[in-house]
C-alpha positions in Angstrom: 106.1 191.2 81.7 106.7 188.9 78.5 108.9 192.1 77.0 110.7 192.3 80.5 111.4 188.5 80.5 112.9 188.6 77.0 115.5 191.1 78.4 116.2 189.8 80.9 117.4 186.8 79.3 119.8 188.6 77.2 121.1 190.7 79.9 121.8 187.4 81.4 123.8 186.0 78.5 124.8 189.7 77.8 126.8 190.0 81.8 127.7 186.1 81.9 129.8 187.1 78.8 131.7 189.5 80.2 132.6 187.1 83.5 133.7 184.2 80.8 136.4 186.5 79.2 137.8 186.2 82.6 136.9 183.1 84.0 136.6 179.2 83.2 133.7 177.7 81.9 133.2 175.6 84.9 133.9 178.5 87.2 131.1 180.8 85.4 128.7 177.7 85.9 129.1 177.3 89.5 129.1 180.9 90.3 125.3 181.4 88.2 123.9 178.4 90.1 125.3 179.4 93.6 124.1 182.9 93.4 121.3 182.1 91.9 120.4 179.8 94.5 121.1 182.4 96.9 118.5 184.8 95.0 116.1 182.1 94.6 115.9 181.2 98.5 113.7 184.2 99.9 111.5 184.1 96.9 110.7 180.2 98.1 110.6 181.7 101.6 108.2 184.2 100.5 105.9 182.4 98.6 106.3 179.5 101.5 106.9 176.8 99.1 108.2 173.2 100.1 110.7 172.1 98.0 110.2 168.4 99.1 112.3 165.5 98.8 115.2 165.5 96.4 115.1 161.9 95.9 113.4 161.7 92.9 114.4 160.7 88.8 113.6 163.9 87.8 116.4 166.4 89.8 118.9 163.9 88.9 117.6 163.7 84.9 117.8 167.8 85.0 120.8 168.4 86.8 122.6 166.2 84.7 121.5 168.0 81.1 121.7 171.6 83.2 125.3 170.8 83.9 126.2 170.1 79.6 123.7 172.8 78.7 125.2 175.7 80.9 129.0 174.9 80.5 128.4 174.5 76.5 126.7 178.1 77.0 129.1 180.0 79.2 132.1 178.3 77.3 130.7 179.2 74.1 130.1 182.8 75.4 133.6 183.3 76.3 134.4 182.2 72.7 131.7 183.4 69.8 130.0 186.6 69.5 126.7 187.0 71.7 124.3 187.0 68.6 125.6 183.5 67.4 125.2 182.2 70.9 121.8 183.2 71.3 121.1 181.9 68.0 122.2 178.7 68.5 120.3 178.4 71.8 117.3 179.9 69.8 117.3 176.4 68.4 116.2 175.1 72.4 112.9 174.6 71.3 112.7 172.9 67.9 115.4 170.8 69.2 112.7 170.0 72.3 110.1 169.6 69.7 112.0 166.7 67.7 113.2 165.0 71.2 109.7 165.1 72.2 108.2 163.3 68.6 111.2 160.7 69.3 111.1 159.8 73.2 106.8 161.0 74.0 105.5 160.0 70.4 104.4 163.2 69.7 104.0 164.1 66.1 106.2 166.4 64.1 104.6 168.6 61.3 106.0 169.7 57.8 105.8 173.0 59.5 108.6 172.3 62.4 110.6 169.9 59.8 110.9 173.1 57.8 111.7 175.9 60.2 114.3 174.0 62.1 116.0 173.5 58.5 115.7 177.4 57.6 116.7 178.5 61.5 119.8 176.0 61.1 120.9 177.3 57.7 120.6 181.2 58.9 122.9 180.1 62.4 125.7 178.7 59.8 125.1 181.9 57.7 125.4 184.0 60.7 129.1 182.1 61.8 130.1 181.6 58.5 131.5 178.6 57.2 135.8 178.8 56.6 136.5 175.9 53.9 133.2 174.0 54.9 134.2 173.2 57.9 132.2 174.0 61.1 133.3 175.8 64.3 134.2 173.2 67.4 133.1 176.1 69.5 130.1 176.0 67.9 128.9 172.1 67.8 129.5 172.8 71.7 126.7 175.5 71.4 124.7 173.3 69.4 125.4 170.3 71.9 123.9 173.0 74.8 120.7 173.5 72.9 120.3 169.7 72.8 121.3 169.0 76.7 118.4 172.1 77.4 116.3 171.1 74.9 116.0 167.4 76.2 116.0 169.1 79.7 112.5 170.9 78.6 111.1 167.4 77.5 112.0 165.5 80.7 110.5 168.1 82.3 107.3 168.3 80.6 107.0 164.2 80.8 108.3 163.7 84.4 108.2 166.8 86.3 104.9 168.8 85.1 103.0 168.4 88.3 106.2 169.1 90.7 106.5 172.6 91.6 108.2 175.2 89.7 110.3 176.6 92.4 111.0 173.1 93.8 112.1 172.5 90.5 114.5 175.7 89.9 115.2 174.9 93.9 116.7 171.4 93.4 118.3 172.1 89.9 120.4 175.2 91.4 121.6 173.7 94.4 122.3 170.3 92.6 124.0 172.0 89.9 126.2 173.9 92.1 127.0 170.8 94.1 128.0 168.7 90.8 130.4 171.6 89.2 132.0 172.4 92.2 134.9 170.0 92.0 135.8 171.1 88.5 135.6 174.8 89.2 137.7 174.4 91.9 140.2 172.9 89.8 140.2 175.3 87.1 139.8 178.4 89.4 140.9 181.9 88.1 141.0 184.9 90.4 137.8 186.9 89.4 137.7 190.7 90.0 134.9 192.5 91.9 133.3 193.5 88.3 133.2 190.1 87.7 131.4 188.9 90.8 128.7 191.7 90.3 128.5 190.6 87.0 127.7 187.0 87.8 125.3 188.1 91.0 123.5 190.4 88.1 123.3 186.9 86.3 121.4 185.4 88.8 119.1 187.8 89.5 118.1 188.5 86.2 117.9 184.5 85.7 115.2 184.3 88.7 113.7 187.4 87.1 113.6 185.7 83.9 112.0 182.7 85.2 109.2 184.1 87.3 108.2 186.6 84.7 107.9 183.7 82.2 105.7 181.3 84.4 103.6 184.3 85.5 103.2 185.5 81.8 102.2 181.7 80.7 99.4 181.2 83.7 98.1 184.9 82.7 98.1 184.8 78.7 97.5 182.9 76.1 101.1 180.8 75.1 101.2 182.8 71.8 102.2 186.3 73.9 105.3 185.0 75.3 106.5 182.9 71.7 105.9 186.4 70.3 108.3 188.6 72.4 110.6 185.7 72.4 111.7 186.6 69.3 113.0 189.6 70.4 116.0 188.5 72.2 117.9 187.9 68.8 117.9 191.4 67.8 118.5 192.4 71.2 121.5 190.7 71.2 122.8 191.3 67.9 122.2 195.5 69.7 124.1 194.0 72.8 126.5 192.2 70.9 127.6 195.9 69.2 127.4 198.4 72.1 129.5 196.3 74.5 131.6 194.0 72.8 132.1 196.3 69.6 130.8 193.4 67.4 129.9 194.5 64.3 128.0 191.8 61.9 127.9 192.1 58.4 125.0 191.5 56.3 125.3 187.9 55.6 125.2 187.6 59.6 122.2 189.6 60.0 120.4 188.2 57.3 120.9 184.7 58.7 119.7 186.0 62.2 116.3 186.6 60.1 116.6 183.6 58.5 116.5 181.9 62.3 114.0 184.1 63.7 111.7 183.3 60.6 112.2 179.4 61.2 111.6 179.6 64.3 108.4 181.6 64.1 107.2 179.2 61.6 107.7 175.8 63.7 106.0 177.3 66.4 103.6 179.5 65.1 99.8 179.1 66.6 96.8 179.7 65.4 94.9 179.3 68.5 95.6 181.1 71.8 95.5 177.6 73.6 99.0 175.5 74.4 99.4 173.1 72.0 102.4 170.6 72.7 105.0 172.8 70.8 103.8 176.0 72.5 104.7 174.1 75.9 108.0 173.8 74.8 109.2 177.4 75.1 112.7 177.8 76.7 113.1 177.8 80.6 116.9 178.0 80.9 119.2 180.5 80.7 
C-alpha cells in the first residue's frame, strides 16, 4: 500500500503536468479540487462520515495555504521539469519540521539542520544555477513547499483530532470555492485529454491519501518515510518517458543529494512516530 501511495503521487504530479501545458495555473487548481471533491464524496458516503461544521479556524488556516501551495505546484509544473518539481516539494517536510521548532517549540536536531542543507544544495544542483542567479519559477516552487509545509503543522497543532475526511472534505470544496473567480478569469478551452487527465488527478489524489492514512494506522511511521523516497526516481523515470527530459549527471547526482538529506533529517531509529515522523507529506 505504501509503494502504491508513492505512485500514486507522482502519477498525480506526472498527469497534472500534462493539463498545465495547456491550461492556467488557476484553472488546473480548481479543476483537481472540484473533481477531487467529486471523487471524495461517495467515499464519505461510504464510510458514513459527518463532515461537521465548517466554521471552524482550522478549514479557513488550510484552505488558505492549500490555495499558495497548489497554484505554486501546478504553475511550476507547467514550467520546470517534473524531477525538479518533485524535488522541491520533497522539501514539504523539513520545511514542516523547522515551522514546527519555530510556531510549537519543538526542537530541531543537528541531524534535520544538516539534511535540509544537503537536500537544498542537490535541488540547486539539479536546476542549475545560470550566472548565480536562481530561477523565479523556482522560488514559486520553493514558496509551495512552505504554504504545504506550514499546512502540515497547522494541522498537526489544530486539526489532529478532526476527522481526516472532514478534513480533505472541507479543504476541497473550500478550495474549489476560493479559486473559482480566478479560474474563471484566466479560462483556456481544455480538450477532452485534458479533462481525463485532471479527473485521473483526482482520483489518484484520494487514492494517495487513503492509502497513506491506512499505511500510518497499520505500520510503524518508518514504512511509509521509506517508500517515500521513491517518488524522486520515479519521477526523474516519468520525467523521461513522457516529457522526453533527459537529466544530465550533475541533475541526477543532486536528486541523490536530496533524497540523502532528506533521509537523514528524518531518519528513525524506533518504529514509533516521533514528531518529525508525523510530519510526512499529505498534499499533492
Amino acid at each position: 500500500m505504501a509503494l502504491a501511495a508513492v505512485s500514486a503521487g507522482v502519477g498525480m504530479d506526472l498527469l497534472a503536468k500534462t493539463a498545465a501545458i495547456e491550461a492556467s495555473a488557476a484553472q488546473v487548481t480548481l479543476l483537481r479540487w472540484v473533481y477531487g471533491l467529486m471523487t471524495l464524496i461517495p467515499v464519505i458516503l461510504l464510510m458514513r462520515v459527518r463532515p461537521g461544521s465548517v466554521w471552524q479556524p482550522i478549514h479557513l488556516w488550510r484552505v488558505l495555504l492549500n490555495l499558495v501551495g497548489s497554484f505554486c505546484l501546478y504553475y511550476s509544473l507547467a514550467h520546470l521539469p517534473l524531477s525538479v518539481v518533485v524535488a522541491v516539494f520533497f522539501l514539504e517536510p523539513l520545511v514542516a519540521l523547522g515551522l514546527a521548532a519555530i510556531f510549537l517549540g519543538e526542537g530541531i536536531s543537528r541531524a534535520v539542520a544538516l539534511g535540509l542543507g544537503l537536500a537544498s544544495l542537490g535541488i540547486l544542483l539539479m536546476t542549475g544555477l545560470e550566472d548565480w542567479r536562481l530561477d523565479p519559477v523556482l522560488l514559486v516552487s520553493l514558496l509551495g513547499a512552505i504554504a504545504w509545509g506550514a499546512m502540515l503543522v497547522t494541522t498537526r497543532s489544530v486539526g489532529r483530532h478532526e476527522p481526516v475526511l472532514a478534513l480533505m472534505f472541507w479543504l476541497s470544496l473550500l478550495t474549489s470555492l476560493a479559486m473559482t473567480p480566478l479560474a474563471i478569469h484566466e479560462w483556456r478551452p481544455l480538450t477532452w485529454d485534458g479533462h481525463l487527465a485532471m479527473v485521473g488527478v483526482a482520483v489518484l489524489g484520494t487514492l494517495y491519501g487513503v492509502l497513506g492514512i491506512t499505511v500510518l494506522r497499520l505500520a510503524p511511521v518508518r514504512i511509509k518515510a521509506a517508500c517515500s523516497f521513491l517518488s524522486l526516481p520515479l519521477a526523474f523515470l516519468a520525467g523521461f518517458l513522457f516529457f522526453d527530459e533527459r537529466p544530465g549527471l550533475v541533475a541526477i547526482s543532486g536528486g541523490i543529494l536530496v533524497i540523502f538529506g532528506v533521509w537523514w533529517a528524518l531518519r528513525l531509529k524506533h518504529p514509533k512516530p516521533t514528531a518529525s515522523a508525523g510530519l510526512q507529506p499529505e498534499s499533492p
